[in-house]
C-alpha positions in Angstrom: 1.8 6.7 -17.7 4.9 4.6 -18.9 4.9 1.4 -20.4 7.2 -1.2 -19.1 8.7 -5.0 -20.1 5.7 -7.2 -20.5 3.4 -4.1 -22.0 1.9 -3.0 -18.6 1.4 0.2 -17.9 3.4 2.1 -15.4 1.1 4.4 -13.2 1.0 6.9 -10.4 -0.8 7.2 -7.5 -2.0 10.5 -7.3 -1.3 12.9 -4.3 -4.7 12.8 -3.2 -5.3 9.1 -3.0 -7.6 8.5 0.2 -5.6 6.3 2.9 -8.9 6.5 5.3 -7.5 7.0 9.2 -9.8 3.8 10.6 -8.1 1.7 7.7 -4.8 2.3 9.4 -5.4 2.1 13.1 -8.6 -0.9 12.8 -7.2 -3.1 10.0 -3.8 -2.4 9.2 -2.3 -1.7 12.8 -5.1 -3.6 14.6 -4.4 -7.3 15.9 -6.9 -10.0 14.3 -7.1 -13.8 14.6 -7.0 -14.1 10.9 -5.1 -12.2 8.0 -3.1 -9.9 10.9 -0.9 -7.4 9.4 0.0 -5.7 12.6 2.6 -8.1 13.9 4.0 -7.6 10.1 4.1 -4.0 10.2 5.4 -3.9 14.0 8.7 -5.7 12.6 9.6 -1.6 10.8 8.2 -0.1 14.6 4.7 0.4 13.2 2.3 0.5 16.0 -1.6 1.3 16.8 -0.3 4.6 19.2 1.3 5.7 16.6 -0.4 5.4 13.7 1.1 8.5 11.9 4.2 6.9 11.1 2.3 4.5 9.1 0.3 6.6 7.6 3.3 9.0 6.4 5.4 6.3 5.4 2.3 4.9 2.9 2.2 8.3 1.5 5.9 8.0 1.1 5.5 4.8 -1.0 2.9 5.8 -2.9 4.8 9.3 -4.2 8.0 6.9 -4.9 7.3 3.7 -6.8 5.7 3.0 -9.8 2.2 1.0 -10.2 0.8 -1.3 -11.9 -2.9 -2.2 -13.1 -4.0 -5.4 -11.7 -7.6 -6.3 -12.5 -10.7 -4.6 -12.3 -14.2 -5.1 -10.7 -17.3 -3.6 -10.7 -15.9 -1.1 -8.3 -13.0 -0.3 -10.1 -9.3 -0.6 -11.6 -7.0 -2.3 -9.3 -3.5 -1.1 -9.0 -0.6 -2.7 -7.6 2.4 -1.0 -5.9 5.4 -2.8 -5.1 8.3 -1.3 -2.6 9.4 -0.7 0.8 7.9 0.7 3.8 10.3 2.5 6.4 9.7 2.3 9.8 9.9 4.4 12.6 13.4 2.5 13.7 14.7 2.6 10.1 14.0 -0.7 8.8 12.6 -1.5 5.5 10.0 -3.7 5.3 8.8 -5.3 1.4 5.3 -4.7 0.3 3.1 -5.1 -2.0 0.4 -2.1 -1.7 -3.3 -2.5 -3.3 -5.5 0.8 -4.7 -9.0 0.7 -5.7 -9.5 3.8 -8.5 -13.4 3.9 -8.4 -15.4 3.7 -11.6 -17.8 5.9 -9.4 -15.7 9.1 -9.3 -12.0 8.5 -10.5 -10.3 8.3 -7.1 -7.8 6.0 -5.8 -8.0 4.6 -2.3 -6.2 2.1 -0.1 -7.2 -1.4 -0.3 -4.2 -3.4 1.8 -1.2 -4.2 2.4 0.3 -7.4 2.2 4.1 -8.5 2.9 6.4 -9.2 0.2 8.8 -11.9 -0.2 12.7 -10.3 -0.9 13.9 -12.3 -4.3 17.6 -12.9 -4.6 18.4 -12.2 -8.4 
């Protein structure tokens, strides 16, 4: 833990943070009328048959960049994560990942993902 401008803590997700399977292929990857990430996520060549490439390149993410804590509830600490996911055809796509580290036992698991604007400094 490091802290950063603005006093925040800088955290890690650890290795064995829980990125469930059907959270990937039947929310993340799946087409919905409302809140769809898929058509998102197909942009970097993500796609439902192969979910695997998603999966890995979360994993990726969450070994390179920093988080953040970002509220709590009476589940847990949130953390935020913010970077880049590459895709199967090489393109970076910004996002914005959220864990859930449960009060219950002390592990960290995938919440969402949600696209991130690219800010010209």
């Amino acid at each position: 833990m490091r802290r950063c401008a603005g006093g925040a803590y800088h955290l890690r997700i650890p290795e064995d943070a829980v990125i469930p399977a059907d959270k990937v292929t039947g929310y993340l990857l799946a087409p919905r009328p409302w809140d769809d990430k898929s058509r998102f996520l197909a942009r970097g060549g993500f796609t439902r048959d192969k979910p695997e490439a998603l999966h890995q390149a979360l994993r990726e993410l969450a070994r390179s960049a920093p988080a953040v804590e970002d509220g709590a509830n009476e589940y847990g600490l949130f953390l935020r994560q913010d970077g880049e996911l590459t895709g199967p055809r090489g393109r970076a796509l910004p996002v914005t990942l959220i864990w859930l580290r449960w009060h219950l036992d002390g592990t960290v698991h995938l919440v969402t993902v949600k696209p991130r604007r690219r800010y010209k400094g």
